[in-house]
C-alpha positions in Angstrom: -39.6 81.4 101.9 -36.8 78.8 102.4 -34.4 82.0 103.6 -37.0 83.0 106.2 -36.9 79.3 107.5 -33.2 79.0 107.5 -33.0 82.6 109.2 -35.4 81.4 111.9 -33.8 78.3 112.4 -30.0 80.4 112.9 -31.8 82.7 115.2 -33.4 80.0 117.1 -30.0 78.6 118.0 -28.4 81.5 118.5 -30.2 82.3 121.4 -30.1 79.0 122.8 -26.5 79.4 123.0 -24.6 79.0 125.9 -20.9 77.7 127.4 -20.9 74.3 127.0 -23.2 74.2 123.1 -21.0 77.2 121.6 -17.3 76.8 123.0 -18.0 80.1 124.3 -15.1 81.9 126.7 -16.1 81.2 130.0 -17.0 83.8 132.5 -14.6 85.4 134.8 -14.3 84.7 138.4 -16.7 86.3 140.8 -16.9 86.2 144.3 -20.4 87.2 146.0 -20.5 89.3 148.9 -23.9 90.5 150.5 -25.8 90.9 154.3 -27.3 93.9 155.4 -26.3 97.1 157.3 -28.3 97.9 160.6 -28.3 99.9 164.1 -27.7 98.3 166.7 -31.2 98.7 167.8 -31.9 96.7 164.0 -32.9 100.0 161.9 -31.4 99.1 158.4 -29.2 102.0 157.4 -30.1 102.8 153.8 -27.4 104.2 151.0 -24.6 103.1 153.4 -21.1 103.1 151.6 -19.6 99.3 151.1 -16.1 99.5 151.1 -13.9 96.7 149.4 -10.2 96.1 149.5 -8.8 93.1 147.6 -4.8 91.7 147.8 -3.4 89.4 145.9 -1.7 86.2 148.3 1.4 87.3 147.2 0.9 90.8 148.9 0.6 91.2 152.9 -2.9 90.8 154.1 -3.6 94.3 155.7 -5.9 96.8 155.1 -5.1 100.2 153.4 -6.5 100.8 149.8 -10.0 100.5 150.4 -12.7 101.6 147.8 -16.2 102.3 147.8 -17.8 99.9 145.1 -21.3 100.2 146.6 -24.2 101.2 148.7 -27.1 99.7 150.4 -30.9 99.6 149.3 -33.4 101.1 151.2 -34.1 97.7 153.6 -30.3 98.0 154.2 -29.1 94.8 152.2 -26.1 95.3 149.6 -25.0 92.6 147.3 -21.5 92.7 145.5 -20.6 90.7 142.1 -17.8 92.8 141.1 -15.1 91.0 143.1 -12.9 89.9 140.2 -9.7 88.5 140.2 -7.1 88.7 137.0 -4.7 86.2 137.2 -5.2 85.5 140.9 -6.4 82.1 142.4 -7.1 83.6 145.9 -7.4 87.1 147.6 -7.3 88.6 151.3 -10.2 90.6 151.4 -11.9 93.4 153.6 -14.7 94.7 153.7 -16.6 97.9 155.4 -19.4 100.0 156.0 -19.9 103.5 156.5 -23.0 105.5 157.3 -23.8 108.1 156.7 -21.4 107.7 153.5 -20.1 111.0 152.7 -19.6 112.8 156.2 -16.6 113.0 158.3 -18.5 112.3 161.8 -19.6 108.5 159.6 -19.8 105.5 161.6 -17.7 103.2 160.7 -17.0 99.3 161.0 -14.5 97.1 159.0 -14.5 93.5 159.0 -11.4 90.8 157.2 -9.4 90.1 156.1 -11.1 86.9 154.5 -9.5 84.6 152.1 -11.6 83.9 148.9 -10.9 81.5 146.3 -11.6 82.6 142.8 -11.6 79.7 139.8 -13.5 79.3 137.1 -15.3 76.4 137.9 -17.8 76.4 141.0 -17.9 76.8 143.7 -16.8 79.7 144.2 -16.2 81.7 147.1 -19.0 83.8 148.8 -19.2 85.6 152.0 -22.4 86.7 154.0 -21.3 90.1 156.5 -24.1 91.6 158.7 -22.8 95.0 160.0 -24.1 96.8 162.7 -22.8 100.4 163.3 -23.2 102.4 166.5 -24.8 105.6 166.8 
């Protein structure tokens, strides 16, 4: 009976656990970037490509490299979390949008470049871009 107690108890902190009660490592960088992708008339363009470049401030800030790393939900809004730096304290960024996003006649609309700071400790950087792409 004691072992049940004592194994409750060790679960019990175990999920309580967290940065500044465990020592555990803390958690990398991330910079935000979300807003929505619409017409110009205001229609939200759903599964629109997000396209992401990141450079390092020791590189030249221009674009060229771009990926997609998302697309947008059906009300046209996109949020990104997975703009990570390794071993970088800032980053020139750009960012774009593409609709439809696998054609060739896609409109198109890039936006940067944007310096974001990434640390461990807040705040960190975050960037709100509305795009609106022509027909």
């Amino acid at each position: 009976m004691k072992l049940i107690r004592y194994l409750l108890i060790v679960l019990a902190a175990a999920a309580s656990c967290n940065n500044p009660v465990c020592g555990c490592p803390p958690t990398p960088a991330v910079a935000r970037v979300w807003g929505r992708v619409t017409t110009d008339s205001g229609v939200a363009l759903a599964h629109a490509a997000i396209i992401v470049a990141v450079r390092p401030d020791t590189t030249p800030c221009t674009p060229g490299g771009e990926e997609v790393i998302g697309t947008t939900g059906s009300d046209g809004s996109y949020r990104l979390s997975r703009l990570m730096a390794v071993a970088m304290e800032s980053a020139c960024v750009f960012v774009a949008a593409r609709f439809p996003a696998q054609t060739a006649t896609a409109r198109y609309s890039q936006l940067g470049p944007f310096k974001l700071s990434f640390r461990f400790e807040p705040p960190m950087d975050s960037l709100h871009l509305d795009f609106v792409l022509s027909p």
